[in-house]
mmCIF file of the N, C-alpha and C atoms, coordinates in Angstrom:
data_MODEL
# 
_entry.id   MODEL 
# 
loop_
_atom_site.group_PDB 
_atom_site.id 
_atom_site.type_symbol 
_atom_site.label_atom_id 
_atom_site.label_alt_id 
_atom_site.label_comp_id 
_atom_site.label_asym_id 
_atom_site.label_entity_id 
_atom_site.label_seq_id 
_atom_site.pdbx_PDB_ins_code 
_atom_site.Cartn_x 
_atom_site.Cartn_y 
_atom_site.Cartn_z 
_atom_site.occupancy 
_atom_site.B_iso_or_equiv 
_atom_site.pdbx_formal_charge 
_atom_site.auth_seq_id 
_atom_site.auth_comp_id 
_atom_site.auth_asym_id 
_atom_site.auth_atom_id 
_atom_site.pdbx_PDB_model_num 
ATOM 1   N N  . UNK A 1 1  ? 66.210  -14.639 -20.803 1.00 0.00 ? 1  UNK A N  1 
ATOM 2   C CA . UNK A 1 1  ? 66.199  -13.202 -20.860 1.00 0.00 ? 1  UNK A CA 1 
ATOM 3   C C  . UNK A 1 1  ? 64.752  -12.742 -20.929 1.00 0.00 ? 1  UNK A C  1 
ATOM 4   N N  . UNK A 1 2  ? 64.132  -11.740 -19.823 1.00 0.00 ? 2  UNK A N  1 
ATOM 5   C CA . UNK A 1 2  ? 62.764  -11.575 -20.224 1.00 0.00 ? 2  UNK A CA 1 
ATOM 6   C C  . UNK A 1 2  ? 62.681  -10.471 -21.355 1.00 0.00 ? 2  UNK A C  1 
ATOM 7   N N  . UNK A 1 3  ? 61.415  -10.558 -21.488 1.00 0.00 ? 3  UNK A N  1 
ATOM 8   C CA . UNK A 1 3  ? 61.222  -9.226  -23.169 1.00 0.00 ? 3  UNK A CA 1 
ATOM 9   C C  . UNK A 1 3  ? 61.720  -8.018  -23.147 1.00 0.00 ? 3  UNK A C  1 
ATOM 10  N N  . UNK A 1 4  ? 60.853  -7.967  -21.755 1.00 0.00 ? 4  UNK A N  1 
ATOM 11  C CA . UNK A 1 4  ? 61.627  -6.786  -21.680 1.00 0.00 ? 4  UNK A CA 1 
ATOM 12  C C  . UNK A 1 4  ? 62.775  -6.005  -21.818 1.00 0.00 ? 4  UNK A C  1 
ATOM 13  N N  . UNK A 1 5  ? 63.949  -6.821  -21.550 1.00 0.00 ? 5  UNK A N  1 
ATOM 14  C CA . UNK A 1 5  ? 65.471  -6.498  -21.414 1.00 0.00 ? 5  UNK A CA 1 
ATOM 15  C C  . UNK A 1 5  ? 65.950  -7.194  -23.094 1.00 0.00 ? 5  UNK A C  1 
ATOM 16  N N  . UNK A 1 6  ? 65.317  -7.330  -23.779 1.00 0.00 ? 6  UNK A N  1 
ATOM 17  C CA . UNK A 1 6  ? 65.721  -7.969  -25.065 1.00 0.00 ? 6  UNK A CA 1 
ATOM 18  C C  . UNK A 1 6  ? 66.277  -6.762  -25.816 1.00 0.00 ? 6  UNK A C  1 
ATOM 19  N N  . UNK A 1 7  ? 65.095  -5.980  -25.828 1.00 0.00 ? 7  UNK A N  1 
ATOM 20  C CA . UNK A 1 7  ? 65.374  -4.786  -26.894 1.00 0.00 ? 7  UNK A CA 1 
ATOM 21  C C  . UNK A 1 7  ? 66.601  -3.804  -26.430 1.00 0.00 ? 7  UNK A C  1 
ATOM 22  N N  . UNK A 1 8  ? 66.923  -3.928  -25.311 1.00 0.00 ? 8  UNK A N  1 
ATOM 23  C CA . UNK A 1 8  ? 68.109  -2.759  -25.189 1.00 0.00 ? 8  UNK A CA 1 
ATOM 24  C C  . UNK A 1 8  ? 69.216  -4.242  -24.962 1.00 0.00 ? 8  UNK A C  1 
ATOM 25  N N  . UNK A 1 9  ? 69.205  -4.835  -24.574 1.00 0.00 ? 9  UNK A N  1 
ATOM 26  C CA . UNK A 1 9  ? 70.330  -6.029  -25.557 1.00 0.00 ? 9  UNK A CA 1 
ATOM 27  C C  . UNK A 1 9  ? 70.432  -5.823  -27.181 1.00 0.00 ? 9  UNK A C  1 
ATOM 28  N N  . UNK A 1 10 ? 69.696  -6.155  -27.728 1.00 0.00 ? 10 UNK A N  1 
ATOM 29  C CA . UNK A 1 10 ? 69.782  -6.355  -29.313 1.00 0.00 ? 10 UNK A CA 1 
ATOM 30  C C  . UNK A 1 10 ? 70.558  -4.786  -29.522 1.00 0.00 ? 10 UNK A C  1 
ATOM 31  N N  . UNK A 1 11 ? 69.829  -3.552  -28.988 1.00 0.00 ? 11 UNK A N  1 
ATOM 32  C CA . UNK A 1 11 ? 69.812  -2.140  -28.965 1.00 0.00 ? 11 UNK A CA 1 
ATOM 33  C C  . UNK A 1 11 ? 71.918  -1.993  -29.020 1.00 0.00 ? 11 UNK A C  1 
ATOM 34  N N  . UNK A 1 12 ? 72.204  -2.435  -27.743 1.00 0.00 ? 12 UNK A N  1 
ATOM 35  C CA . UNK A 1 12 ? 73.473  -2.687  -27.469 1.00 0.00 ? 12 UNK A CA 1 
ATOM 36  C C  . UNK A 1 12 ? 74.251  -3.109  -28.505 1.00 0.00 ? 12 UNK A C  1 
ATOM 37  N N  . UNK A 1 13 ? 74.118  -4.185  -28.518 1.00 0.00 ? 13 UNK A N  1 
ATOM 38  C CA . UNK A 1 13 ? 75.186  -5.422  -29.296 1.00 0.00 ? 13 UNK A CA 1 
ATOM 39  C C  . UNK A 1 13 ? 75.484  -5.046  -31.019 1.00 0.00 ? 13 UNK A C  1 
ATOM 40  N N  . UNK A 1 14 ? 74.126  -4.183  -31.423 1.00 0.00 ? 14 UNK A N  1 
ATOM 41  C CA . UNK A 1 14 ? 73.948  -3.624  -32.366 1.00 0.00 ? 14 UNK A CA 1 
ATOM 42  C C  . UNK A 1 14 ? 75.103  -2.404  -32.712 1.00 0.00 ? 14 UNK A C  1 
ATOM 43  N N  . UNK A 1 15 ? 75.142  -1.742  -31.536 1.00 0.00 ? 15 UNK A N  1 
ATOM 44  C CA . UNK A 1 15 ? 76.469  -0.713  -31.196 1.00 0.00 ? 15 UNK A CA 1 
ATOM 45  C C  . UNK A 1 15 ? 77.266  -0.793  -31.346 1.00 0.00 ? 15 UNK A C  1 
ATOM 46  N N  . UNK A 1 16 ? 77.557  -1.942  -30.325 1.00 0.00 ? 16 UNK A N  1 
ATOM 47  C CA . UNK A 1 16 ? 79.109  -2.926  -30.300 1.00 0.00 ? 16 UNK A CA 1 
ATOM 48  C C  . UNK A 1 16 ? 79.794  -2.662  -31.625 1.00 0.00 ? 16 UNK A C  1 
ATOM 49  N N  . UNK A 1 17 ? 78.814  -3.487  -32.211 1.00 0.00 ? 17 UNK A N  1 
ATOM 50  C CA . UNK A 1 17 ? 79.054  -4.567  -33.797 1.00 0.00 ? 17 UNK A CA 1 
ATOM 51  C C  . UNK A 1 17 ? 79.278  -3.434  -34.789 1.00 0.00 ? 17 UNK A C  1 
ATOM 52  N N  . UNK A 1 18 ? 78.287  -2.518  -34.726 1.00 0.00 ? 18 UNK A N  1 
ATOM 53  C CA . UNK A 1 18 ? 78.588  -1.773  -35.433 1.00 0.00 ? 18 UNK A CA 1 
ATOM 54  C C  . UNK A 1 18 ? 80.147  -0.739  -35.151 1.00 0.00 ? 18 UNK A C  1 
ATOM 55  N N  . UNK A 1 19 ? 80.090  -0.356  -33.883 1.00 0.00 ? 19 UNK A N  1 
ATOM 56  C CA . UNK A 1 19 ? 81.099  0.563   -34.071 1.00 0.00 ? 19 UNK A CA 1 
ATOM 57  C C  . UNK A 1 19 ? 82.662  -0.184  -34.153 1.00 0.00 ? 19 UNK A C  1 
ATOM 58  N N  . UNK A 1 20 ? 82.776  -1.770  -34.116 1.00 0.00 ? 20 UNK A N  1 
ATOM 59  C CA . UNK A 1 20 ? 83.820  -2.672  -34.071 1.00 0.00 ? 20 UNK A CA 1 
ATOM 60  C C  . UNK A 1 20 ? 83.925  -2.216  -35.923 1.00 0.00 ? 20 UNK A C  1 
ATOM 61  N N  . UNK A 1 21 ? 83.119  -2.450  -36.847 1.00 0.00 ? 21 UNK A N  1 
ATOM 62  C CA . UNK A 1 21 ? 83.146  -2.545  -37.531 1.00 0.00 ? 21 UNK A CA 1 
ATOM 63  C C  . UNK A 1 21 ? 83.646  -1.304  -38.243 1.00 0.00 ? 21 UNK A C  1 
ATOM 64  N N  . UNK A 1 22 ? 83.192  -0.277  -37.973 1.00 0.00 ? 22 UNK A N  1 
ATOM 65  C CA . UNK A 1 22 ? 83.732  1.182   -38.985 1.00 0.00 ? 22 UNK A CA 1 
ATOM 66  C C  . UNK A 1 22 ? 84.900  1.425   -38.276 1.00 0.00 ? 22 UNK A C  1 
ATOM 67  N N  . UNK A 1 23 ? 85.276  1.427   -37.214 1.00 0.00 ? 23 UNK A N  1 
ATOM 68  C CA . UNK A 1 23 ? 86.783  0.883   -36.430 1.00 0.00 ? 23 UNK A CA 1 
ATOM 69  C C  . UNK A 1 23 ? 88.041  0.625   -36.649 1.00 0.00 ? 23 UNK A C  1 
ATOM 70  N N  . UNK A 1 24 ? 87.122  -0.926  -37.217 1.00 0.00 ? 24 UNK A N  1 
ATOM 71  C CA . UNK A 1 24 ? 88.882  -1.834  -37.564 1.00 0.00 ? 24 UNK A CA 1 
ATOM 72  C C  . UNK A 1 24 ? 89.606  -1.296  -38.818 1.00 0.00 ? 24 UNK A C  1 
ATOM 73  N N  . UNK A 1 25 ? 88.797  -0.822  -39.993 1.00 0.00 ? 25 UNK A N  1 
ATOM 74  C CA . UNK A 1 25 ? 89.755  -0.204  -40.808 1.00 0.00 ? 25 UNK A CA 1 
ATOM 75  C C  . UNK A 1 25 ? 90.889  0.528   -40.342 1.00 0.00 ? 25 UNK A C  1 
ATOM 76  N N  . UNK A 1 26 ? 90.463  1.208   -39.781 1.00 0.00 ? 26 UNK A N  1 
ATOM 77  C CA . UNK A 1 26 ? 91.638  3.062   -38.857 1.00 0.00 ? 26 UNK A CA 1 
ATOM 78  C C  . UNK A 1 26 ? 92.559  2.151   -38.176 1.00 0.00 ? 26 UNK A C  1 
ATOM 79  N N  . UNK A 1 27 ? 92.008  0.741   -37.303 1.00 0.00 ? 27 UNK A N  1 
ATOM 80  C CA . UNK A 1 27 ? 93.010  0.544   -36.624 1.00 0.00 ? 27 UNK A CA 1 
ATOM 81  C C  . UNK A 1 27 ? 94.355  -0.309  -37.315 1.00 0.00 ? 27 UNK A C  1 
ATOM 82  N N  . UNK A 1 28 ? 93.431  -0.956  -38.495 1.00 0.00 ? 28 UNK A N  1 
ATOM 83  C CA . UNK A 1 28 ? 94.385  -1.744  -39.094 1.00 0.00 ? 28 UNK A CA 1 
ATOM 84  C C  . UNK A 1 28 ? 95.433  -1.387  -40.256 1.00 0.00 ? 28 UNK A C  1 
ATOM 85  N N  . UNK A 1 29 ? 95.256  0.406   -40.464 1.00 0.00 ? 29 UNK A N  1 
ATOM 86  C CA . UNK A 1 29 ? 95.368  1.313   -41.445 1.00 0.00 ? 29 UNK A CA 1 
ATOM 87  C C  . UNK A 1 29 ? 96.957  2.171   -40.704 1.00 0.00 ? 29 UNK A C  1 
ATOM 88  N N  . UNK A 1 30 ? 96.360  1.990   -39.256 1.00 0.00 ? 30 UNK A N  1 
ATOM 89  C CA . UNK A 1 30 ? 97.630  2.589   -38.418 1.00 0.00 ? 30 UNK A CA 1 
ATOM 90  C C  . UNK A 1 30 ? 98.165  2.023   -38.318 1.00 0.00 ? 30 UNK A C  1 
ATOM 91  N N  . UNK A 1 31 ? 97.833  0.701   -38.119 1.00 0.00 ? 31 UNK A N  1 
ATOM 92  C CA . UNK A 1 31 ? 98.958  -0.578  -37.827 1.00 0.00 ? 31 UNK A CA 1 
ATOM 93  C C  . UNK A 1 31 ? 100.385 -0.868  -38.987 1.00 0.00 ? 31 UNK A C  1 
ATOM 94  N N  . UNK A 1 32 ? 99.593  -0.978  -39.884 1.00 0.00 ? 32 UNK A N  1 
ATOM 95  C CA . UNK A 1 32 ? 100.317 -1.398  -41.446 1.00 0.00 ? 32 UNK A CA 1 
ATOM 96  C C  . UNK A 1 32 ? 101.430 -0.250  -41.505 1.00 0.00 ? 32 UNK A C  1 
ATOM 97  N N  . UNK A 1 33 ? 100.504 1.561   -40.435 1.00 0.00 ? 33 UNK A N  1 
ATOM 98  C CA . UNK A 1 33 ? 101.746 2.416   -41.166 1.00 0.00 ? 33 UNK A CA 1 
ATOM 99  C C  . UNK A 1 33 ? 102.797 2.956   -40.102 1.00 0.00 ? 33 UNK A C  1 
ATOM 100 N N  . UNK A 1 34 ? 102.584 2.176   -38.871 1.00 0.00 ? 34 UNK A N  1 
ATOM 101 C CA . UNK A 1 34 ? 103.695 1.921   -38.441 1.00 0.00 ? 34 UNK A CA 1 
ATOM 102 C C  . UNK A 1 34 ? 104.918 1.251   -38.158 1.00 0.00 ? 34 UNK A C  1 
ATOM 103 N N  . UNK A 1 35 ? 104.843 -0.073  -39.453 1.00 0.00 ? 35 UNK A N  1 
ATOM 104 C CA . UNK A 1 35 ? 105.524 -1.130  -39.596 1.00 0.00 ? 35 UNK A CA 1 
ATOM 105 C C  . UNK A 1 35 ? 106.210 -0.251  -40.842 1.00 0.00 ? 35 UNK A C  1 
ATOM 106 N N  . UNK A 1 36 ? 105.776 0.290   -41.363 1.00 0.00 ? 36 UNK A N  1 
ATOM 107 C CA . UNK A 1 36 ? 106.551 0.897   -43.026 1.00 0.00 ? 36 UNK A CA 1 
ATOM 108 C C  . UNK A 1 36 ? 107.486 1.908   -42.613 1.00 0.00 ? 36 UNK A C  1 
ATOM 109 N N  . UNK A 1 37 ? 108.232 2.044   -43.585 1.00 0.00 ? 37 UNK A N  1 
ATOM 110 C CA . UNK A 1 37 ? 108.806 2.964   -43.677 1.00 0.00 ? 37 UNK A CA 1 
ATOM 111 C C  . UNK A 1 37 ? 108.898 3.889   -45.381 1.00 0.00 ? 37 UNK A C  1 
ATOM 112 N N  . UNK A 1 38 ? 108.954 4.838   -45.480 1.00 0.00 ? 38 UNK A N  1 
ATOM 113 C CA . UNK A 1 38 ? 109.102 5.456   -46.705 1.00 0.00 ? 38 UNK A CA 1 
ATOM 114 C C  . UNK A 1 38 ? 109.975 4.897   -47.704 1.00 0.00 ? 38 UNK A C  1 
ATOM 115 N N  . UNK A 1 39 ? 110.561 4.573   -48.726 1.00 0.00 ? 39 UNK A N  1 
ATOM 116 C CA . UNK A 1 39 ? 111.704 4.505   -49.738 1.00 0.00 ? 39 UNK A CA 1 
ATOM 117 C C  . UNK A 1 39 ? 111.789 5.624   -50.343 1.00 0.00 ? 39 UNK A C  1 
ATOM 118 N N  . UNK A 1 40 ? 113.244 5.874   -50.043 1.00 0.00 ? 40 UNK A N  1 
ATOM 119 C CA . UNK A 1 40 ? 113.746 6.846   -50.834 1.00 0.00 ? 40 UNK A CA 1 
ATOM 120 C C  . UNK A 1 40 ? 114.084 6.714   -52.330 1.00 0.00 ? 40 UNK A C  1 
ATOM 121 N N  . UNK A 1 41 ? 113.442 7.871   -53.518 1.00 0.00 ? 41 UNK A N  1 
ATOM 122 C CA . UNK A 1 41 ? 112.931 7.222   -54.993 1.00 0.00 ? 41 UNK A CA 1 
ATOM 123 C C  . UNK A 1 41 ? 114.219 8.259   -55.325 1.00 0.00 ? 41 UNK A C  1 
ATOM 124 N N  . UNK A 1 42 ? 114.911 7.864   -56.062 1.00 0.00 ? 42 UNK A N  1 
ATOM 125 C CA . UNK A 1 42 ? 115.078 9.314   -56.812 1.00 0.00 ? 42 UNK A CA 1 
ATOM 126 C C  . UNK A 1 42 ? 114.851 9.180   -58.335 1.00 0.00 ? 42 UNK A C  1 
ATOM 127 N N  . UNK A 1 43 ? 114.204 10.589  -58.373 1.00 0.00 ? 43 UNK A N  1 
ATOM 128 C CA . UNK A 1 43 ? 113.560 11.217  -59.121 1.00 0.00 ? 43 UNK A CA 1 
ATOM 129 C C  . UNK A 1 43 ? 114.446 11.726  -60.325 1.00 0.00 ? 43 UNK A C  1 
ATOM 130 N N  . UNK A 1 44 ? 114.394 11.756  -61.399 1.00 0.00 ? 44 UNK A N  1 
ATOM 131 C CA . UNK A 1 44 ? 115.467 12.065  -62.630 1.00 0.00 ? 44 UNK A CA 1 
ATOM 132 C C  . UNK A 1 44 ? 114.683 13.041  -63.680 1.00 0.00 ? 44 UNK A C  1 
ATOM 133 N N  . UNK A 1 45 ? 115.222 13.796  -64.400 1.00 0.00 ? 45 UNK A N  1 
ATOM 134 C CA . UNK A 1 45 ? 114.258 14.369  -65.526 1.00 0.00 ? 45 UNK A CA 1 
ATOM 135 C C  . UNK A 1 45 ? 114.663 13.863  -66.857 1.00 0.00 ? 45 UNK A C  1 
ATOM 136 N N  . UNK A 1 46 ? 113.621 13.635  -67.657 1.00 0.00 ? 46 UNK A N  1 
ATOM 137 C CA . UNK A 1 46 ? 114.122 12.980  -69.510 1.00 0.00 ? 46 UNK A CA 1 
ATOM 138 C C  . UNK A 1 46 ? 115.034 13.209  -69.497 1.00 0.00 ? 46 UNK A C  1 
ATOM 139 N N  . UNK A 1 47 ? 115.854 14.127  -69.895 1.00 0.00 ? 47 UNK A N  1 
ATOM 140 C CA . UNK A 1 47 ? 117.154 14.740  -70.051 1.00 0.00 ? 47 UNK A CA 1 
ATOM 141 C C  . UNK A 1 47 ? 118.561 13.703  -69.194 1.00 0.00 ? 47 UNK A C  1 
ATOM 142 N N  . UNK A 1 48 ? 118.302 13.712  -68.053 1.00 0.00 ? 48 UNK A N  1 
ATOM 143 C CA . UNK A 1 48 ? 118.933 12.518  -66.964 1.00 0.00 ? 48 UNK A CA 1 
ATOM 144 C C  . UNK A 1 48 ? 118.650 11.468  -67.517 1.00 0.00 ? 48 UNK A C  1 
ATOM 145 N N  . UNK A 1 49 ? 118.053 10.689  -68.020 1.00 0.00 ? 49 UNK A N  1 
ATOM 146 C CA . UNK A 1 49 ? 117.129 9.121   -68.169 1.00 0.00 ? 49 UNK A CA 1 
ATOM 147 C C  . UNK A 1 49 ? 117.730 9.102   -69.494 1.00 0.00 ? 49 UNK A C  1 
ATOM 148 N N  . UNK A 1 50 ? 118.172 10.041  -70.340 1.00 0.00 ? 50 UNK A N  1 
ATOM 149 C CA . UNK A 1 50 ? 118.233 9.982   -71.919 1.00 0.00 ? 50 UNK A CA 1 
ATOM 150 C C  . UNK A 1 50 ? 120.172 9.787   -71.768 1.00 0.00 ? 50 UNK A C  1 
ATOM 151 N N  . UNK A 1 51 ? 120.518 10.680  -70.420 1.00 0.00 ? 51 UNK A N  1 
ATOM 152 C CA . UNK A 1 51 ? 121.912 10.350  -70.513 1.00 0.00 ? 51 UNK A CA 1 
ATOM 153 C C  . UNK A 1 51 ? 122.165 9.202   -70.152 1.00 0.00 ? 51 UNK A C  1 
ATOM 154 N N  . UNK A 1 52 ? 121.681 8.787   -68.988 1.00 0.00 ? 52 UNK A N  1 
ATOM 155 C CA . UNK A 1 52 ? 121.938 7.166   -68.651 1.00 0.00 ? 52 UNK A CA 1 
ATOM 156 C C  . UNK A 1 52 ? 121.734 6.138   -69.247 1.00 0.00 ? 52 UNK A C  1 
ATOM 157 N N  . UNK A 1 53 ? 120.835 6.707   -70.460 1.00 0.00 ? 53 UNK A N  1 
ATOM 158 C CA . UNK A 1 53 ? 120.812 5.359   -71.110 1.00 0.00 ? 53 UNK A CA 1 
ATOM 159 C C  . UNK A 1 53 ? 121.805 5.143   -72.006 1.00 0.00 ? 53 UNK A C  1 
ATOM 160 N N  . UNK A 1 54 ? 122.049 6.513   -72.799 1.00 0.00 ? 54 UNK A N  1 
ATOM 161 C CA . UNK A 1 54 ? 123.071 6.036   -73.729 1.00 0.00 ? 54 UNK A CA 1 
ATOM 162 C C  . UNK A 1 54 ? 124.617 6.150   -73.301 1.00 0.00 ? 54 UNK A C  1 
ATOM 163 N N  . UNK A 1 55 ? 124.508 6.053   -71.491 1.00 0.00 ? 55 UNK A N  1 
ATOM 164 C CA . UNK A 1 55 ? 126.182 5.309   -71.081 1.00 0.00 ? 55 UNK A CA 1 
ATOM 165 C C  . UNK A 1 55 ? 125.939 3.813   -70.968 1.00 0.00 ? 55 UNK A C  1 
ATOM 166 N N  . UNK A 1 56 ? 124.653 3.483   -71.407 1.00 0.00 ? 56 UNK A N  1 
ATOM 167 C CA . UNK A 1 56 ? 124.336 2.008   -70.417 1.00 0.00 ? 56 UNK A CA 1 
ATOM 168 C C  . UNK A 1 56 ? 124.564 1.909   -68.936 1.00 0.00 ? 56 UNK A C  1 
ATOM 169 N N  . UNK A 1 57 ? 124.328 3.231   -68.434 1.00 0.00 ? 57 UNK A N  1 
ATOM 170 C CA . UNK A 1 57 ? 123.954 2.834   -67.108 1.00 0.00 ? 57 UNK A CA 1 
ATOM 171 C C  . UNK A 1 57 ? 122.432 1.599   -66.954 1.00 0.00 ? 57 UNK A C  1 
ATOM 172 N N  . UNK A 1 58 ? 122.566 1.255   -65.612 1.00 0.00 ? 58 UNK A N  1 
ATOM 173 C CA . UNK A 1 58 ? 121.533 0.663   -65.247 1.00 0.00 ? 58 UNK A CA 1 
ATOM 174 C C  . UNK A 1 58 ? 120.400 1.207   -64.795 1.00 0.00 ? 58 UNK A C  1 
ATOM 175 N N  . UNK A 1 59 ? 119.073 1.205   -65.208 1.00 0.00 ? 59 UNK A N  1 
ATOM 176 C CA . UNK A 1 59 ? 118.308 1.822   -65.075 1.00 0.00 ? 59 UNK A CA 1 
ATOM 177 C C  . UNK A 1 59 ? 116.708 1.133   -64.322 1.00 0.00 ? 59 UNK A C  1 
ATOM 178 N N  . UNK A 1 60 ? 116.285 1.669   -63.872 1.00 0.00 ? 60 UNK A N  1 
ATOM 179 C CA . UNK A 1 60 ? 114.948 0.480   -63.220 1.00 0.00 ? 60 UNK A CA 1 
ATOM 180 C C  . UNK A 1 60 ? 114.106 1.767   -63.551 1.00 0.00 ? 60 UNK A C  1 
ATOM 181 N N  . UNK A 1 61 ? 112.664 1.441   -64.114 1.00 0.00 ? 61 UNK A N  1 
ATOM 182 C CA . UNK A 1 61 ? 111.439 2.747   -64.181 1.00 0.00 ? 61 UNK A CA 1 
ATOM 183 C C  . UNK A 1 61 ? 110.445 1.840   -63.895 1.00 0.00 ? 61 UNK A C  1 
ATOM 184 N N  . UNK A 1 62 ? 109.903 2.091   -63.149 1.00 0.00 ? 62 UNK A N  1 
ATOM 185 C CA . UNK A 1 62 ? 108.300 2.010   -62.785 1.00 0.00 ? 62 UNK A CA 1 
ATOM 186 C C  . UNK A 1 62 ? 107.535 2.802   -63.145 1.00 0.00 ? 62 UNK A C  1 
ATOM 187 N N  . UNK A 1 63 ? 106.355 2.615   -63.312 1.00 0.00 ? 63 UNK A N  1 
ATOM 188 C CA . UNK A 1 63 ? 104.976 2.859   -64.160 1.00 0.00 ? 63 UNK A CA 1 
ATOM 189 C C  . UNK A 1 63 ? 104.103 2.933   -63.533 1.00 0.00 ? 63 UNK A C  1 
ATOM 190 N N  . UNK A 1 64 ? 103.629 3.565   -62.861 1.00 0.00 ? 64 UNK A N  1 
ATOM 191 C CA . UNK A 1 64 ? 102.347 3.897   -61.885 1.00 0.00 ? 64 UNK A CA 1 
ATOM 192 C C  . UNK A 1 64 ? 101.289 3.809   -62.232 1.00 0.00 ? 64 UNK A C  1 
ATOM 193 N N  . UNK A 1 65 ? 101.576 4.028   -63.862 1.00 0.00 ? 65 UNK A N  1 
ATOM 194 C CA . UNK A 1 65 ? 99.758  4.378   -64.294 1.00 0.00 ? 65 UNK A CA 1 
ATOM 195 C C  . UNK A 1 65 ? 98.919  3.140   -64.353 1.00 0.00 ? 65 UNK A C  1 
ATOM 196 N N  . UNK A 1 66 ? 97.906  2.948   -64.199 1.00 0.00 ? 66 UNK A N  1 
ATOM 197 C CA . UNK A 1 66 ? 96.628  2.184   -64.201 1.00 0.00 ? 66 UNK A CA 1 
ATOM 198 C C  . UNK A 1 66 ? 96.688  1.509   -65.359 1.00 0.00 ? 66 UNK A C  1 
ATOM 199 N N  . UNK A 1 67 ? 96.519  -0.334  -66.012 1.00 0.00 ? 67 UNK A N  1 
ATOM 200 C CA . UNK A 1 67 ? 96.347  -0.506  -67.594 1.00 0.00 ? 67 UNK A CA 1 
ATOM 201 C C  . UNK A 1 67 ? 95.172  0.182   -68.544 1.00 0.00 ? 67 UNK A C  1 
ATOM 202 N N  . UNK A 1 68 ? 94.323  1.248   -67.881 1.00 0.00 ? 68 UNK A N  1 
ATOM 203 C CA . UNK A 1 68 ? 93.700  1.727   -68.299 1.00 0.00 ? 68 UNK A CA 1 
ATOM 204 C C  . UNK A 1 68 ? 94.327  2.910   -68.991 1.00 0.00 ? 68 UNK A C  1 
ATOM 205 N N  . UNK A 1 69 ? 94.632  3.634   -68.191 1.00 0.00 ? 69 UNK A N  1 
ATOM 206 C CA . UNK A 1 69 ? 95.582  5.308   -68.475 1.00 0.00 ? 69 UNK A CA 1 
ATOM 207 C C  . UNK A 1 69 ? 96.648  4.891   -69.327 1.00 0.00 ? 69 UNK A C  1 
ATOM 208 N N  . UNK A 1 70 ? 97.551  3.333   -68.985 1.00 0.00 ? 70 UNK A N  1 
ATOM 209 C CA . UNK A 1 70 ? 98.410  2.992   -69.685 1.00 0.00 ? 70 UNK A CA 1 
ATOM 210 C C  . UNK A 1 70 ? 98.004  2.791   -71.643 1.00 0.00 ? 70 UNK A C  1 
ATOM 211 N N  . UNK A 1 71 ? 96.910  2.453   -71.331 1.00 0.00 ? 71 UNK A N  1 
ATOM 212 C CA . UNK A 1 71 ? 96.935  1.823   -72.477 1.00 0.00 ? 71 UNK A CA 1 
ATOM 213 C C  . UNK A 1 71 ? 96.104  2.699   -73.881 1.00 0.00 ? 71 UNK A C  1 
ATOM 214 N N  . UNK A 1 72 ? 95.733  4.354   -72.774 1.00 0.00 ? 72 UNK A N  1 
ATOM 215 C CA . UNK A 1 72 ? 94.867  5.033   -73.544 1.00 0.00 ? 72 UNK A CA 1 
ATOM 216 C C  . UNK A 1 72 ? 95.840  6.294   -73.577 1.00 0.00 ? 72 UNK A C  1 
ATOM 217 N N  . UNK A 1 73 ? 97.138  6.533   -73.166 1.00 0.00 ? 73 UNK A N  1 
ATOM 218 C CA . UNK A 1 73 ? 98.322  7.352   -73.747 1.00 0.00 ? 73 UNK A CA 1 
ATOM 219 C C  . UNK A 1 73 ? 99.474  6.387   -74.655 1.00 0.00 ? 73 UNK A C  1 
ATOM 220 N N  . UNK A 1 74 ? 99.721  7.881   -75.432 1.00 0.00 ? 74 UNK A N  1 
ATOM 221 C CA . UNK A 1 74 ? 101.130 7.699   -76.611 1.00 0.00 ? 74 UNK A CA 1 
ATOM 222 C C  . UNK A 1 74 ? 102.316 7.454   -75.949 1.00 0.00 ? 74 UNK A C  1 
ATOM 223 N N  . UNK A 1 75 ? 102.455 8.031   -74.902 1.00 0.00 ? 75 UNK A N  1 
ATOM 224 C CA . UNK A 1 75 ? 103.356 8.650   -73.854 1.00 0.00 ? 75 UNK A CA 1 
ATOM 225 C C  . UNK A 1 75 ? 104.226 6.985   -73.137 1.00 0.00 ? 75 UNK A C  1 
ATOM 226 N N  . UNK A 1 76 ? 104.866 6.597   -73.670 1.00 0.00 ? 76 UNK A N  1 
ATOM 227 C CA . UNK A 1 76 ? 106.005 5.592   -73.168 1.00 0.00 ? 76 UNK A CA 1 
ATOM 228 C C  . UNK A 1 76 ? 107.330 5.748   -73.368 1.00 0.00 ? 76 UNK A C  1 
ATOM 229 N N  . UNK A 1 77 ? 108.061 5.028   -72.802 1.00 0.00 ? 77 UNK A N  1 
ATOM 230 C CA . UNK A 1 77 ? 109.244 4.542   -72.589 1.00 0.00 ? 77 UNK A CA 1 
ATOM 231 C C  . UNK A 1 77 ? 109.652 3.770   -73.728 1.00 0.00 ? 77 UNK A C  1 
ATOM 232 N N  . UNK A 1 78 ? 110.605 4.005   -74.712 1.00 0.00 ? 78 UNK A N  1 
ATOM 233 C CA . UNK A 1 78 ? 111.191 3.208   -75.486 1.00 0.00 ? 78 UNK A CA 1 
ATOM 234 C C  . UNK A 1 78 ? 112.263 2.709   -75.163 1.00 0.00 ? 78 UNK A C  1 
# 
């Protein structure tokens, strides 16, 4: 390769590389969210959650919060 033609090579490839790179996130971001689909949650208020428990219904709760947030509120589930 003479010298000349080096610098708009490097100039190039530099492009490439770079714009491959800020890129693949978006593409791999669309990818993931067209394989998903939503789940349907339903949503209950205390009042609901306080009746089901004491029929012994079956109950599943998830916890979203962070062990940080978790562990710096009063605020649980007994």
């Amino acid at each position: 390769m003479k010298l000349k033609t080096l610098p708009a090579f490097l100039l190039c490839a530099v492009a490439l590389l770079g714009g491959a790179i800020v890129f693949a996130p978006i593409e791999r971001r669309a990818a993931a969210q067209e394989g998903t689909q939503s789940a349907e949650v339903q949503r209950i208020t205390v009042d609901e959650l306080k009746a089901m428990l004491a029929e012994n219904k079956p109950v599943t709760i998830i916890d979203v919060r962070s062990p940080l947030t978790y562990d710096a509120t009063d605020t649980k589930i007994k």
